[in-house]
Structures are given as C-alpha cells and as structure tokens.
C-alpha positions as CSV (number, residue, x, y, z in Angstrom):
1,X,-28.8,-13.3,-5.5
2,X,-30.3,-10.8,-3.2
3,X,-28.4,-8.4,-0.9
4,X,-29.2,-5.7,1.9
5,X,-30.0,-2.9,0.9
6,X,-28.6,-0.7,4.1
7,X,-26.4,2.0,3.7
8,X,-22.8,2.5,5.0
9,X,-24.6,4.2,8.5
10,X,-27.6,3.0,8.7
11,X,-26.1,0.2,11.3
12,X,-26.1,3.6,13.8
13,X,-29.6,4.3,13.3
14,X,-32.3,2.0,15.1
15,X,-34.6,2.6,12.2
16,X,-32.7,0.9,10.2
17,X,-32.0,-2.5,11.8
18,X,-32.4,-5.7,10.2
19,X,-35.8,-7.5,12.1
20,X,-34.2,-10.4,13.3
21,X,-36.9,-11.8,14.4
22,X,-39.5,-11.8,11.5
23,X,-39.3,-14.7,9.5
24,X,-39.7,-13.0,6.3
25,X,-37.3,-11.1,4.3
26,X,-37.4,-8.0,2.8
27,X,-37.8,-8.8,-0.6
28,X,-40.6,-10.7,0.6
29,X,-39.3,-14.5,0.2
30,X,-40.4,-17.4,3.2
31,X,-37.0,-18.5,4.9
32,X,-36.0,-21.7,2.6
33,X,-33.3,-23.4,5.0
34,X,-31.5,-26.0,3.9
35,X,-31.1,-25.1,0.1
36,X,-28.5,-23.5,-2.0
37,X,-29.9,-20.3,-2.2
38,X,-28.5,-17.8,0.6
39,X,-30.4,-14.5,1.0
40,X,-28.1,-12.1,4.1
41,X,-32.0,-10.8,4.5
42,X,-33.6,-14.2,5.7
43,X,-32.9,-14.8,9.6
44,X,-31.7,-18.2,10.2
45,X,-31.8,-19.5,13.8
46,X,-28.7,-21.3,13.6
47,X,-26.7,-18.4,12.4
48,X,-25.3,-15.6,13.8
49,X,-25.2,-11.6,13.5
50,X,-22.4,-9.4,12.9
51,X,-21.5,-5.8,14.5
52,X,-23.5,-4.3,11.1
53,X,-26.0,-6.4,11.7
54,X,-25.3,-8.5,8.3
55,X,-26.7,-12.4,8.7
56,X,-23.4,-14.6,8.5
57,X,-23.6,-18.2,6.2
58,X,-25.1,-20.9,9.1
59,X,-22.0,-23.0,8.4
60,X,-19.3,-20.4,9.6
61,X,-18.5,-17.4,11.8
62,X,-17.5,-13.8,10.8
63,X,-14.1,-14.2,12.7
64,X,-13.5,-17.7,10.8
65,X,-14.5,-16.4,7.0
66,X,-12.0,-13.0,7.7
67,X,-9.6,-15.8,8.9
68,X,-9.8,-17.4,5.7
69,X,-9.9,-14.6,3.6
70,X,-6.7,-13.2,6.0
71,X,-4.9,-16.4,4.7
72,X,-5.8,-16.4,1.1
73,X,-4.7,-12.2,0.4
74,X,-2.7,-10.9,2.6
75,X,0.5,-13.1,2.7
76,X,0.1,-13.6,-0.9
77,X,0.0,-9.9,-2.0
78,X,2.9,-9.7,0.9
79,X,5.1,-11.6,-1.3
80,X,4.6,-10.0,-4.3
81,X,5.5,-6.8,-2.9
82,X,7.9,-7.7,-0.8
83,X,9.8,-8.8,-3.8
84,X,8.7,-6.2,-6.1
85,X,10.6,-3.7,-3.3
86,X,13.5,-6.3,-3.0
87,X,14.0,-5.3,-6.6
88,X,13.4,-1.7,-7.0
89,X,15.9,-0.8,-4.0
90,X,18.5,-3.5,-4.0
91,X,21.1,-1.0,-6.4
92,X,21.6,0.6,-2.7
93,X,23.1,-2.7,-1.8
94,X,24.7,-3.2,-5.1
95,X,26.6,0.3,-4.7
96,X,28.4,-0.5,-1.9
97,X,29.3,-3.7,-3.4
98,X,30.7,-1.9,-6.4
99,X,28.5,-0.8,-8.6
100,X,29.5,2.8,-9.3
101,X,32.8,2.0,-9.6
102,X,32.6,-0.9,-11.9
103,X,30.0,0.8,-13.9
104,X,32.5,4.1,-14.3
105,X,29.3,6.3,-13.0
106,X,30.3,10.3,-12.5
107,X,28.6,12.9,-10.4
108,X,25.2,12.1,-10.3
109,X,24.7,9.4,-12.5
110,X,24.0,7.3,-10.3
111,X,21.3,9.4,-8.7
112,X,19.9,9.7,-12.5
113,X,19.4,5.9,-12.7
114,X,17.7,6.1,-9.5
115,X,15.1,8.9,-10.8
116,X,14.4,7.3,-14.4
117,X,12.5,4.6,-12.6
118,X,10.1,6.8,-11.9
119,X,8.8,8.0,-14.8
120,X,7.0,5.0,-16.0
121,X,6.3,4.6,-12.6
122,X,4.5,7.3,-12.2
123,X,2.8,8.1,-15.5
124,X,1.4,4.4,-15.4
125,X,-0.4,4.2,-12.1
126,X,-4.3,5.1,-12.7
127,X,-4.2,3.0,-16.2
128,X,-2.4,-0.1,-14.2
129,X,-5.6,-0.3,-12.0
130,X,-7.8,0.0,-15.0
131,X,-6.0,-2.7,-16.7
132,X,-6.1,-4.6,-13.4
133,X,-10.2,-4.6,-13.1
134,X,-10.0,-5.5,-16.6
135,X,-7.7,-7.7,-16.9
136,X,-8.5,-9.7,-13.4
137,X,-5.9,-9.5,-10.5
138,X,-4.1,-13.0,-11.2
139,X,-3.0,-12.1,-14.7
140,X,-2.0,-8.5,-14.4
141,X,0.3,-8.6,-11.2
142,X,1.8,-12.2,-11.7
143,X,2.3,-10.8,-15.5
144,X,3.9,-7.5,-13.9
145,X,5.8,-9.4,-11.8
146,X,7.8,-11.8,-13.8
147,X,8.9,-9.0,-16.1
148,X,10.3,-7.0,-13.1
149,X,12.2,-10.1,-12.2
150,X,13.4,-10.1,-15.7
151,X,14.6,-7.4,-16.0
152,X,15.8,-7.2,-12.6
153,X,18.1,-10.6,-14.0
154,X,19.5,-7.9,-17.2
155,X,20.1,-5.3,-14.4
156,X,22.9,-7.6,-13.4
157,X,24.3,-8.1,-17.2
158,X,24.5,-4.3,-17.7
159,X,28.1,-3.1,-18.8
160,X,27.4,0.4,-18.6
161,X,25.5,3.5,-17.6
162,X,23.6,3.5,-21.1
163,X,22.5,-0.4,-19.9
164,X,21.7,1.0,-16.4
165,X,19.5,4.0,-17.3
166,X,17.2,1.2,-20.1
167,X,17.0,-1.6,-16.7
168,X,15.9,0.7,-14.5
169,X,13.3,2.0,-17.2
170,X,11.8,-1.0,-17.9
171,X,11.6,-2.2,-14.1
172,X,9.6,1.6,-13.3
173,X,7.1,0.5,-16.0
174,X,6.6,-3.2,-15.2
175,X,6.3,-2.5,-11.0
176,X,3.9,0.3,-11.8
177,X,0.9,-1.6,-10.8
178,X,2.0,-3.4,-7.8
179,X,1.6,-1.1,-5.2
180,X,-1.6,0.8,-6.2
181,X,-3.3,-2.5,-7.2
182,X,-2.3,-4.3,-4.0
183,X,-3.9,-1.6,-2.0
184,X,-6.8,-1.6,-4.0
185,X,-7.8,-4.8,-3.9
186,X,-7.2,-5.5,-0.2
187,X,-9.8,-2.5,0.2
188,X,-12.1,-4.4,-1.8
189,X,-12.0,-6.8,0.5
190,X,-12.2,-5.4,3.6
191,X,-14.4,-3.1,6.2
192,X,-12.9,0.0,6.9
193,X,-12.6,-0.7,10.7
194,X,-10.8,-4.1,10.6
195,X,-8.9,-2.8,7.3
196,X,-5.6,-0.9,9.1
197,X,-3.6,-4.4,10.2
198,X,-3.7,-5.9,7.3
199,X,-2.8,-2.6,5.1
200,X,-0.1,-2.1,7.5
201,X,1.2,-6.0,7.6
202,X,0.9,-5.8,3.7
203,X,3.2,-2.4,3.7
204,X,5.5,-3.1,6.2
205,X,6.7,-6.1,3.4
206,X,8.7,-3.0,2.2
207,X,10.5,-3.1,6.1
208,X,10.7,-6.7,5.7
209,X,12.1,-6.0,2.1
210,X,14.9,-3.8,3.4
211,X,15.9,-6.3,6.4
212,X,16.0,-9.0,3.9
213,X,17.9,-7.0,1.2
214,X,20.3,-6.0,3.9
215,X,21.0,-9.9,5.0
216,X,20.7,-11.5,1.7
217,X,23.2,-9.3,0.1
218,X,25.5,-9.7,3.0
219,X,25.9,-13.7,2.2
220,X,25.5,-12.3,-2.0
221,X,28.5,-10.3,-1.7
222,X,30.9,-13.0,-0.6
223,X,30.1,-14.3,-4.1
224,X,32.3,-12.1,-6.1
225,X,34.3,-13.6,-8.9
226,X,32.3,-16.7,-8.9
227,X,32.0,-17.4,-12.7
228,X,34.0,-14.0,-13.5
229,X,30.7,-11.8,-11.9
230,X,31.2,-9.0,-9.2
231,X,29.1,-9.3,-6.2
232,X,27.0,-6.8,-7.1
233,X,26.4,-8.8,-10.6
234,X,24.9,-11.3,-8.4
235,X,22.8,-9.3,-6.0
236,X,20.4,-8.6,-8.9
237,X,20.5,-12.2,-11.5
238,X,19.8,-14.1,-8.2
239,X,17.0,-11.8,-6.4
240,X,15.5,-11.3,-9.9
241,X,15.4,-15.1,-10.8
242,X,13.6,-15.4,-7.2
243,X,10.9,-12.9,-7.9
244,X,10.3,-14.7,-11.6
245,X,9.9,-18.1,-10.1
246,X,7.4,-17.0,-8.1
247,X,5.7,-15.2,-10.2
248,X,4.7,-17.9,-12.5
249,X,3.9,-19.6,-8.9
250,X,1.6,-16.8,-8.2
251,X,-0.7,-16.7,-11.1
252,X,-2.3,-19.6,-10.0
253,X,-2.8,-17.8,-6.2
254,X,-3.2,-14.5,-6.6
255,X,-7.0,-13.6,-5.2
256,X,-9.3,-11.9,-7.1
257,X,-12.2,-9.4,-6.3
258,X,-14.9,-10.9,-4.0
259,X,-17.2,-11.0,-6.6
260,X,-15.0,-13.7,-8.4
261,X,-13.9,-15.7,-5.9
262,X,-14.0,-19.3,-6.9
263,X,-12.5,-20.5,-3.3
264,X,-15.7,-19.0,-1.6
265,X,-18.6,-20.8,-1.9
266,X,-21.5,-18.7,-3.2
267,X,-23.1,-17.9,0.3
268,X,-19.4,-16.8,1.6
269,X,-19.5,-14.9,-1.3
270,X,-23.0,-13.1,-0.7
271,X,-22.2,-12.3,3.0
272,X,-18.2,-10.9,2.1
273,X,-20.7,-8.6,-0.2
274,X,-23.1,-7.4,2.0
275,X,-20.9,-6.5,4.8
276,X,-18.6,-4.8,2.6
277,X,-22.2,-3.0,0.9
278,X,-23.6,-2.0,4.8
279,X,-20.3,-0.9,5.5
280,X,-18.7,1.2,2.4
281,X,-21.9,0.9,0.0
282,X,-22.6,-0.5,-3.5
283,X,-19.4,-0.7,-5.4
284,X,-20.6,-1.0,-9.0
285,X,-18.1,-3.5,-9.5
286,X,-20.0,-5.1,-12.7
287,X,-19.2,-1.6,-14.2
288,X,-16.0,-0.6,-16.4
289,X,-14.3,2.7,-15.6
290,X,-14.0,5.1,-17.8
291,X,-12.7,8.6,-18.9
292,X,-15.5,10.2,-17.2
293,X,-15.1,8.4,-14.2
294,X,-11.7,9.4,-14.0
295,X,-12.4,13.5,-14.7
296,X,-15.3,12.9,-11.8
297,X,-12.9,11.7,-9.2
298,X,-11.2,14.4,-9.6
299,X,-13.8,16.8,-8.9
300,X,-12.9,16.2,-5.4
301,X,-10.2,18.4,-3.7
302,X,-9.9,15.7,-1.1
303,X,-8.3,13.4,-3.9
304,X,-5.6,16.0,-4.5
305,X,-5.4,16.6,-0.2
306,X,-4.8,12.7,-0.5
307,X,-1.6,13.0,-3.1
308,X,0.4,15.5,-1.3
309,X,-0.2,13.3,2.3
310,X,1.5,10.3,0.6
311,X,3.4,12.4,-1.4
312,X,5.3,14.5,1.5
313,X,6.7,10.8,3.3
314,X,7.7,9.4,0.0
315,X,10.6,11.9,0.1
316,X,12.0,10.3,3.3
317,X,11.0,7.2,2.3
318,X,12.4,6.8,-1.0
319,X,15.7,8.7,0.6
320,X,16.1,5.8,3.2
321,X,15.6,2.9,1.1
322,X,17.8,4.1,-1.4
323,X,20.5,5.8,1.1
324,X,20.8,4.2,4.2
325,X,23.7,1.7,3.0
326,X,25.7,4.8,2.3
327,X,24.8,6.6,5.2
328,X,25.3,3.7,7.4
329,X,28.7,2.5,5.9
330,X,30.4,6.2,6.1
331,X,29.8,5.5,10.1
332,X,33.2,3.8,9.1
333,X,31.9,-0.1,8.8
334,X,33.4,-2.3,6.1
335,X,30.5,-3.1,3.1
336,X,29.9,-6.9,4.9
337,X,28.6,-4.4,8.5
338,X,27.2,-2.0,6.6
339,X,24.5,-4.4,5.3
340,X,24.5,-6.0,8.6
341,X,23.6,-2.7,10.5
342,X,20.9,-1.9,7.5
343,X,18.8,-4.9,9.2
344,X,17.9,-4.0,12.1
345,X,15.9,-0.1,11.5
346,X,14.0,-2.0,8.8
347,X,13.0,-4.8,11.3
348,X,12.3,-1.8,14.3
349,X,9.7,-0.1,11.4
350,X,8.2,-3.4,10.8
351,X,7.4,-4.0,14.3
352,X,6.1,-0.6,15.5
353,X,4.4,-0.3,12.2
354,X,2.3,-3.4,13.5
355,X,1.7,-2.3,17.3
356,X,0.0,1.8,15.7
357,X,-2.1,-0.4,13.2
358,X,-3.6,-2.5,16.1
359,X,-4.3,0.6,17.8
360,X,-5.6,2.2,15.3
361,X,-8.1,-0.5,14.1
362,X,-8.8,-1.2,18.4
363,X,-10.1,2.6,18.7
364,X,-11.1,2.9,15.0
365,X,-9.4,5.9,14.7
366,X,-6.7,7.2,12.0
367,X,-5.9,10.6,12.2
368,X,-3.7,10.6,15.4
369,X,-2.0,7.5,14.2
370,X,-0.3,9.3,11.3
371,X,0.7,12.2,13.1
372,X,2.3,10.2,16.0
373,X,5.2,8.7,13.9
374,X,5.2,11.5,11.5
375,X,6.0,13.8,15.0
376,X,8.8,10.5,15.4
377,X,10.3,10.8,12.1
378,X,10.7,14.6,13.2
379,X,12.9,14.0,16.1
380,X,15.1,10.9,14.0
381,X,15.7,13.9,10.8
382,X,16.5,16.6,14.0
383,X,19.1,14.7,15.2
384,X,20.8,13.5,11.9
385,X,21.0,17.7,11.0
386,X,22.5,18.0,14.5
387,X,24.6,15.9,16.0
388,X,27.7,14.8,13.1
389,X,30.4,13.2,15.6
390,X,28.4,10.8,17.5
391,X,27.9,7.3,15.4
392,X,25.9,5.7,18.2
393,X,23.4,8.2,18.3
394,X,23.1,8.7,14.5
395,X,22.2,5.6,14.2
396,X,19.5,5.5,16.6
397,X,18.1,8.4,14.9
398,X,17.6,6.1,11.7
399,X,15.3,4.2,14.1
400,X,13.5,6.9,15.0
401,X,13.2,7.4,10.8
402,X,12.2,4.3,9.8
403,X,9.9,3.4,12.6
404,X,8.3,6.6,11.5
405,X,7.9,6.8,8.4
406,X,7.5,3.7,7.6
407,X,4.6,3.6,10.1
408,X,2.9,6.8,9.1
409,X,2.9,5.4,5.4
410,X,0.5,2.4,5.5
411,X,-2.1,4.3,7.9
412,X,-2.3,7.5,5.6
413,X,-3.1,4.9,2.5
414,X,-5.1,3.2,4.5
415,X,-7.3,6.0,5.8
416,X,-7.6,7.6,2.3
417,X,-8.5,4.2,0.3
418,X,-10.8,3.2,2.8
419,X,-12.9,6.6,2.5
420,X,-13.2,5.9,-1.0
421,X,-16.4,4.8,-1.5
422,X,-16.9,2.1,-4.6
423,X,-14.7,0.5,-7.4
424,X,-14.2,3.7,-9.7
425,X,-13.6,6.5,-7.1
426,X,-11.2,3.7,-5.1
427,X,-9.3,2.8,-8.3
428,X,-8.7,6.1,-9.5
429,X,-8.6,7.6,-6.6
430,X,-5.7,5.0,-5.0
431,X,-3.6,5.2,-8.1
432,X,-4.0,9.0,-8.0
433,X,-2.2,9.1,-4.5
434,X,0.4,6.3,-5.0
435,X,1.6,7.6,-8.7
436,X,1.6,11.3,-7.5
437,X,3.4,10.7,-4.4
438,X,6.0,9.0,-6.1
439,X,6.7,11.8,-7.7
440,X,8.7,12.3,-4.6
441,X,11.0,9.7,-5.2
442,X,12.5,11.6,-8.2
443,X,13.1,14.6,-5.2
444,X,14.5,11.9,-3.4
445,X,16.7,10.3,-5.5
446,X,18.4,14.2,-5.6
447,X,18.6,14.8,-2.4
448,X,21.3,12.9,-0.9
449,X,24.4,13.9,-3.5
450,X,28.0,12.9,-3.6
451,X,29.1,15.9,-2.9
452,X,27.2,16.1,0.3
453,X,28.5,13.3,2.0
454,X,31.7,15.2,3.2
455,X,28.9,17.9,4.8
456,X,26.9,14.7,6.5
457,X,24.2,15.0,4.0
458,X,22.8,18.1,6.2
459,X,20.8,19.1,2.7
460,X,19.4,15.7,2.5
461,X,18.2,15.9,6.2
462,X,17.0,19.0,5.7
463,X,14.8,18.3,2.3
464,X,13.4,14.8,3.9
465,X,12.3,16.9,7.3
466,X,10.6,20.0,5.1
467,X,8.5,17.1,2.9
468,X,7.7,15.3,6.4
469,X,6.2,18.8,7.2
470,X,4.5,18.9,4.2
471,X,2.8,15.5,5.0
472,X,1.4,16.1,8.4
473,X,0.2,19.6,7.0
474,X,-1.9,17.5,4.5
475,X,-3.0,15.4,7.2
476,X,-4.7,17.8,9.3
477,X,-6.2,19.6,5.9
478,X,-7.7,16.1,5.0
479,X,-8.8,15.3,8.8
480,X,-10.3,18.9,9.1
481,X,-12.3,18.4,5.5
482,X,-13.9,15.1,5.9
483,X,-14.8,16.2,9.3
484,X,-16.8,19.3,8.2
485,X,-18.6,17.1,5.3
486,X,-19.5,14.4,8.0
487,X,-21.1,17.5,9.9
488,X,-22.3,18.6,7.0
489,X,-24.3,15.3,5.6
490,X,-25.5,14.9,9.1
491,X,-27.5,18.1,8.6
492,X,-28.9,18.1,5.1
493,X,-31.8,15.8,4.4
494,X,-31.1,11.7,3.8
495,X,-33.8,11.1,1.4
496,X,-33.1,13.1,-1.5
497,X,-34.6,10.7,-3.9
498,X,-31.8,9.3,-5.3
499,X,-32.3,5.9,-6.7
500,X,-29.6,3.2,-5.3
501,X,-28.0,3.4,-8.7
502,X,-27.2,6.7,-8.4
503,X,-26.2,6.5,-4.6
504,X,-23.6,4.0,-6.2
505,X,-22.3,6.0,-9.0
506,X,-21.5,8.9,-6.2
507,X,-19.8,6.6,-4.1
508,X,-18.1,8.3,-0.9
509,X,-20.0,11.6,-2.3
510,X,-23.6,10.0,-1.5
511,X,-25.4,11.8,1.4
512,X,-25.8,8.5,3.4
513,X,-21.8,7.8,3.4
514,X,-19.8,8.9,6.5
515,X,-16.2,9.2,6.6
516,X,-14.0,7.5,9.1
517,X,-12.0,10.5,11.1
C-alpha cells in the first residue's frame, strides 16, 4: 500500500499540492482503475478531493465514510462510558437512599471510600493505554468493563465500611482505562478540525450519565425491601448487571485502530490513513511503546501544562458528580425530588456542551472555547459562596456549574490530544493528563465535608472556584506556548534532513507540524 507522503501543513503551501491533473503518481505507478489496489496518489476522474487535498475511494464521499465511521465509534465508546460513569458516581445517589446510615459510616468515611477509587485509578492510566495498543481496543475495554460491572454488583452486597473501601478499590483499577483509552482512540481516528463534536458528544455521556443516574435511581429507590434489600442495595446489583451485559455485547463492537479495521474495506482503510497522515503526520502505529518513549514524552513541558489544565476542572467536576444529591436535597426536597432536581443541570451541560463544540470545530478554534464556560463556571461557584437563603437561585447557579465545567472539560482534552502528534506521544501523553488530573478527585472527594453542610459548604465552593482558576491559568500558559513554537517553526528552516522515520518518531516535535491554537 502506498500513502502520501505530505506533511501535517503542507495542504497551506501551494508547493505542495497534489497534481491532480497528471496521470501519474508519485511513486511513479500508471493509474490502474478498476482493480483492488488503491493508491490516495493516483487521480481518478470519478473521484473526488478533500479540503487536504487527499484523493477519496471512487465509490464514496468524505462526508459519507466520516458518517460511517461517526456510527461505528462514537455511540459505541458513548456507551461504554456512559456506563462506566453510571458506576463510578452512583454512591451519590445511593447516600441519600441510605447508604451511610445503613453502612454505620462516621465523619469522613464516607468521603474515604470516595478517594480510594482513585488510587488505582490514577496510578494505572499510562500502562492501561499501553495494554490497550497491545492488547487491541475490543478486548481491553469490554474486558475492563465487565469487571467494573462486577464489582459494581458486590458494591451492592457490602455489609460494611471494610466491604466498601475493597469495592470501590477494585472498581478504581478496572475503570482506569476507560476514559484515557476512549480519548485516545477517537483521536486516532479523527482530523483535528472535525475532532471537537465528537470528543464533546463522547464526554458529555458523563452529563447524560448523571441525568440518567438521577432518574433511574428515582424509580430504583421505590424498590426498598424487595427481597429484604435497601434501595440503595439495588441502585448498584441492577446498574452493575446492566453495564456487564453489555459488556460481553460490546466485545464483539468495540472499533479498533484504523489500521485494523475489518468493517472498512482496504481502500476506506488507505484513505482514513492518509488524511489522518496529511493532517497529524505518520503515527508509527506498527511500533510498540516503550520506556523510552514514555521518559521522551515527558521531555515536553507542554505535557505537564496539559495535566494541571485537566487537572484544575476535575476538582469541580468530581465535587458535582459526587455532591450535588446532597447539595440539592438540603434545598429541603424529600430523596424521590432530590434525584428528580439532579436531572435537569446534567441535561443543561449536555446541551451547551454540544452547541461550544460546534462552534469550536465551525471556526476551528479552541482556546476561547475553554475559557468561555470556565469564565461560566466562575459566576455558578460566586453565587453558591454568596447567596445561602435563596433556593431558587442556588440552584440556577448549579446550571451555570455544570454547563461549565462540563463544557470546558471535553474541549481542553480535545485540544491537548489532538496536538499530539503520533501513537506514542498521544498515548502517553493522553493518559499523562487524564491520570494526573484525577488526582483532583481525591481533593474533591475532601472538599465538601459533613461538617460543612451546616456552613453551606462555603469551603467546598471556595476550593472548586481556586482549582477552576487554576485551570484557565494553565490554559492561557498552554495557548501562549504552542503559539510561540508555531512562530517559531515557521521561522527555522523545513528541510533539515530528517528522514520521514525520524519526522515520525518526533511526532508533534517535528519542524513540519503546526499546532492548532
């Protein structure tokens, strides 16, 4: 199979342009139309062009293969993460059901349980994505994925706070590759302009996640008793029993990496590859990653930039999804409103989390799209410290919260994945900012104590507002350094006389790659 050989902005430069008009390609084959062999190189008179200049298959269109390809990941990896959140955050729901009580949890043992999820979670990140190029995407995330729903099942059987602290263990380690190996692979399938939607659509299943907990536990609850279980009981053995069914559904569906796509046919295949190659660069994907590709990435300081952008919204993240029952139900609603008035914020993020991704893929731009919500989020956390004796407008201010934060979120990931130039530095580099930006949800879990309620949680306001700080700081440091080595590459020479191996191996770090500001 032959490719283009074009670099990520050479599709700016007239120079480089494919001639569409010679019948000869640049490896020097005569056009064969009408065979199985598909070279992007060979102009065909019955296909057509796309923005990067990259020859599409004769039988399709560019807007009816990203269609299909729309179809076959996104929803899928949707699911899987929709239910993976489902799992990790439905104890909220479960303690105002009960849980605590039943349990015999003191202080802040329940805030304990929360934080121990983390650890795994955490450590487990940058070999999960490893595994997950090893291992192919199919088997490592549907594998994942039933044990969470497993143990998610023994959550519900726990009789005490020893039981609680091993579930929520074991669920840490087995969801540690779902989110980092979700956003990887969608990056590998997509150019970095048309790439925002979907990231957003995917991570806005955590919004979906939270609307659905809030509803499903509402009709869960009313089962108390049944068969001698509390409600709660049966907030986690059903939701987990869900998330393993599919599971096992899901290893057949899963997608893998373009290179292995069986429901492509092999000129889909060479096209999805040469667009992604114009647009990003080679991606070495034939290539295993190891320790020293790992040490490299981190020769970088825009990798670290990248962790503390994530890493400052996780705090108010994590703090929601794991508060907002409790914050919501001392507005003085029973436990059956109080997971009734938890819908509707989640469903408000979903929504405007969708209408800044359009915008931001329309104008191709991502900077001022994470510092619009984060600005948002602001306001919601001002009036939460403020204003303590008017319900209605606390709980517009969760809006404002969730809408924000849960919009800034995908678009920072997005941004920061999608400058990451090749399998190695994208792997590493993705799980680097997921796993230490979840270190935040171990500040999170802290932040909103029992002995705060009385006091309106003020502290917990106060921490999630300082960490949102902290992200749009990191924004504008990240923003500010790509923009200087843009400048910078656009002076120094192109042809430095690297070979095309070694323009792979540097990835995003290879004089002919530009960053998208």
């Amino acid at each position: 199979m032959f490719y283009i050989s074009g670099t990520p902005n050479q599709s700016a430069d007239p120079s480089h342009q494919e001639n569409t008009s010679s019948p000869v390609s640049s490896s020097g084959h005569e056009p064969q139309y009408g065979n199985d062999y598909y070279d992007p190189d060979i102009p065909r008179p019955d296909s057509e062009y796309d923005e990067l200049n990259v020859q599409c298959p004769p039988h399709t269109t560019q807007r009816k293969l990203v269609t299909k390809i729309d179809l076959r990941v996104i929803p899928v990896l949707s699911i899987l993460y929709l239910l993976a959140f489902l799992d990790r955050t439905n104890i909220a729901n479960a303690s105002v059901f009960g849980l605590q009580k039943e349990l015999g949890l003191k202080t802040t043992q329940y805030n304990t349980a929360l934080t121990i999820f983390f650890v795994p979670y955490i450590a487990f990140e940058i070999p999960s994505n490893i595994l997950l190029k090893k291992l192919k995407p199919h088997v490592w995330l549907s594998a994942c994925m039933f044990l969470f729903g497993v143990v998610t099942i023994c959550q519900g059987l726990v009789q005490n706070y020893s039981g609680l602290l091993a579930t929520r263990f074991f669920l840490g380690l087995a969801e540690t590759g779902m989110f980092p190996g979700s956003f990887y692979l969608i990056g590998m399938w997509y150019k970095r302009s048309e790439a925002q939607r979907r990231y957003s659509f995917f991570f806005g299943s955590t919004s979906l996640a939270g609307a659905f907990g809030g509803l499903l536990a509402s009709a869960i609850g009313k089962m108390s008793n049944m068969r001698g279980y509390a409600g709660w009981r049966w907030i986690f053995i059903l939701e987990g029993t869900l998330t393993a069914v599919v599971a096992i559904l899901f290893f057949f569906i899963i997608p893998s990496f373009p290179e292995d796509a069986k429901w492509l046919n092999e000129e889909e295949r060479a096209y999805v590859k040469a667009r992604l190659h114009k647009d990003q660069g080679r991606s070495a994907a034939e290539r295993s990653i190891g320790v020293r590709d790992v040490l490299n990435v981190f020769k970088d300081y825009k990798i670290i930039v990248g962790g503390f952008m994530y890493f400052g919204l996780i705090v108010p993240a994590y703090g929601y999804a794991f508060f907002a029952p409790g914050i919501i139900q001392s507005y003085g609603y029973s436990p059956i409103q109080t997971q009734l008035h938890s819908v509707p914020p989640w469903a408000a993020s979903f929504t405007f989390a969708m209408v800044v991704a359009f915008f931001s893929d329309k104008l191709k731009h991502r900077f001022a799209f994470t510092l619009i919500p984060i600005f948002l989020a602001i306001a919601g956390f001002g009036i939460l410290i403020t204003v303590h004796t008017n319900h209605h407008l606390e709980y517009a201010a969760l809006f404002f919260v969730t809408m924000g934060v849960y919009s800034a979120m995908p678009v920072i990931v997005c941004w920061f994945t999608m400058n990451l130039g090749g399998h190695h530095r994208r792997a590493v580099g993705t799980a680097w900012q997921i796993g230490f930006g979840n270190i935040g949800g171990i500040i999170a879990t802290y932040a909103f104590l029992p002995q705060d309620k009385p006091k309106f949680y003020k502290t917990g306001y106060s921490i999630c507002l300082g960490f949102i700080c902290l992200s749009a700081a990191s924004c504008i440091v990240y923003a500010v350094s790509i923009l200087m080595q843009n400048r910078i590459k656009d002076k120094s020479p192109r042809d430095l006389g690297l070979t095309e191996y070694e323009k792979t191996e540097k990835g995003d770090m290879s004089p002919d790659y530009r960053y998208l500001f």
